[in-house]
C-alpha positions, -999 to +999 in steps of 0.1 A: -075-230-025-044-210-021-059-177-036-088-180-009-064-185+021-042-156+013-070-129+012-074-129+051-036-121+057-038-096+027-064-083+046-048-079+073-017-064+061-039-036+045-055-023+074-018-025+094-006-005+069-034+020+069-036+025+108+003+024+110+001+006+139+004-027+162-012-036+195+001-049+223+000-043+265+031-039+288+039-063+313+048-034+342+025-009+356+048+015+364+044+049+344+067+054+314+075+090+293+062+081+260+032+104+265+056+135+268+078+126+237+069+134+197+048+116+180+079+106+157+097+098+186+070+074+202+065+060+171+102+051+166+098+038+203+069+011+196+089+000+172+117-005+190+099-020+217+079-045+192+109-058+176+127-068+204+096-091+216+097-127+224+064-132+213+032-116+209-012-126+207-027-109+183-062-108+180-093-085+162-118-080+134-114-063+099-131-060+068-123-069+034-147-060+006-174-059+031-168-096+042-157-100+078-121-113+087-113-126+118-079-135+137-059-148+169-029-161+165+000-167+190+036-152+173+066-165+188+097-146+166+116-163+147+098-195+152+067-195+136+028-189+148-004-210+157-040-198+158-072-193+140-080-170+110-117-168+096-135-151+067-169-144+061-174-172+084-154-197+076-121-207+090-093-224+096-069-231+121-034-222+113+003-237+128+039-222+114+068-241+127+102-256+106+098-237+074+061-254+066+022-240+074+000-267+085-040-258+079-068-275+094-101-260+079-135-263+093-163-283+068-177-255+053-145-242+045-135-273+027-167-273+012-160-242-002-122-246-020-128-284-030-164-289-028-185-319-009-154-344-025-125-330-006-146-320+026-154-355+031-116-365+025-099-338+046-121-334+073-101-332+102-071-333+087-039-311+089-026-296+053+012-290+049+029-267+026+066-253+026+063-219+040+084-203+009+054-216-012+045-187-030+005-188-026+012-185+010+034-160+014+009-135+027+000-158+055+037-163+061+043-127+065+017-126+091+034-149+111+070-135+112+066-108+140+094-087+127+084-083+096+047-074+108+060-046+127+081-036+099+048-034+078+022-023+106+050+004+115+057+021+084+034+056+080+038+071+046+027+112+055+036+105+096+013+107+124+004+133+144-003+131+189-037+127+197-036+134+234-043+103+258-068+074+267-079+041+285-076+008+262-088-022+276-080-008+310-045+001+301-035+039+298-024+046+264-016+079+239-029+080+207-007+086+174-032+097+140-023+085+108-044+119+087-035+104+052-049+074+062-077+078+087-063+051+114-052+054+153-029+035+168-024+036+210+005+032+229+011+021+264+019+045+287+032+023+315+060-008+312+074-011+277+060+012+252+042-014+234+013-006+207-018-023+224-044-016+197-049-002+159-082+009+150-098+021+117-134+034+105-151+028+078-159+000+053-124-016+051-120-006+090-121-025+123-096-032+153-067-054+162-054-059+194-019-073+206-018-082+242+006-113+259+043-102+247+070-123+257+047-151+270+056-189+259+043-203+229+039-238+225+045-248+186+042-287+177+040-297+141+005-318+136+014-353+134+001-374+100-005-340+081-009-343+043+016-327+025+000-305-007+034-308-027+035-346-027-004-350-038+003-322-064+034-344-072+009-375-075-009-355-101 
């Protein structure tokens, strides 16, 4: 089970690496200079910008080995996550808060990591294990929005300007990653968030980060079973 849930959030953290990039939208309309500056210099600014957030959505499609990989989750930093992550159609909802992940998966995805057996006795119901676990470390990284922009932010070879655009209605300018083939576009009014990383081809797609700063509501799932104490029982 663990293997399968961490491929997503490798996933993920591939193509962040490859597009060198996060996405996100500014809260202001008015004009900022980002568009005027290097592209080292807006780069060094995203980050900047990203790292200092409250919180952020993030939300988009990738591939991974030609299987689709969904996401939206909520990040609130240094708190923990909730959300949804899916694969090749099948998902599973997803909560980080005091140091544990709680999983709720859909029937077919039970199905799939424990067969007809454990779909029948975990449908429904919340998994816990301790966030340090070690299987789900990927998934934790995902979750831990300083650490994400640490990843989605670092751009072996630079990145070069790419002149400006319109992004889900938001003006942007656009930093090239040429090693790597990926674009990643920058608000050009408010904060000078990332609002969106985009990659072609077979591993590509697009993830967008919009709501910074905006509440999110983390509860723990009440009655969840705990993974350590039926491993324990074993």
């Amino acid at each position: 089970m663990c293997h399968r849930l961490s491929r997503p959030a490798a996933a993920l953290a591939g193509l962040l690496l490859v597009a060198a990039a996060m996405a996100a939208c500014g809260g202001s309309t008015s004009s900022n200079d980002i568009a005027t500056r290097t592209a080292a210099e807006i780069l060094a600014a995203t980050k900047l910008a990203a790292e200092g957030a409250r919180a952020v959505h993030v939300s988009g499609s990738i591939a991974n080995g030609g299987r689709p990989v969904g996401l939206d989750v909520n990040i609130l930093a240094g708190r923990g996550a909730r959300g949804r992550l899916s694969e090749n159609g099948l998902s599973f909802e997803l909560i980080q808060t005091g140091g544990s992940v709680y999983i709720k998966g859909s029937p077919a995805f039970y199905r799939r990591i424990g067969g007809a057996s454990a779909a029948q006795l975990l449908q429904g119901r919340w998994l816990k294990v301790p966030a340090s676990s070690p299987e789900f470390a990927s998934l934790s990284s995902l979750t831990d929005l300083r650490r994400l922009v640490d990843t989605a932010l670092s751009t072996p070879g630079g990145v070069a300007k790419s002149g400006t655009t319109t992004v889900n209605g938001k003006p942007a300018v656009v930093l090239t990653s040429p090693s790597k083939g990926g674009k990643l576009f920058v608000a050009r009014t408010g904060r000078p968030y990332p609002i969106q990383i985009t990659k072609q081809g077979a591993n590509g797609g697009s993830i967008s980060f919009d709501r910074w700063d905006q509440p999110v509501a983390l509860t723990a799932p009440a009655d969840a079973l705990d993974i350590t104490q039926l491993q324990a029982g074993h």
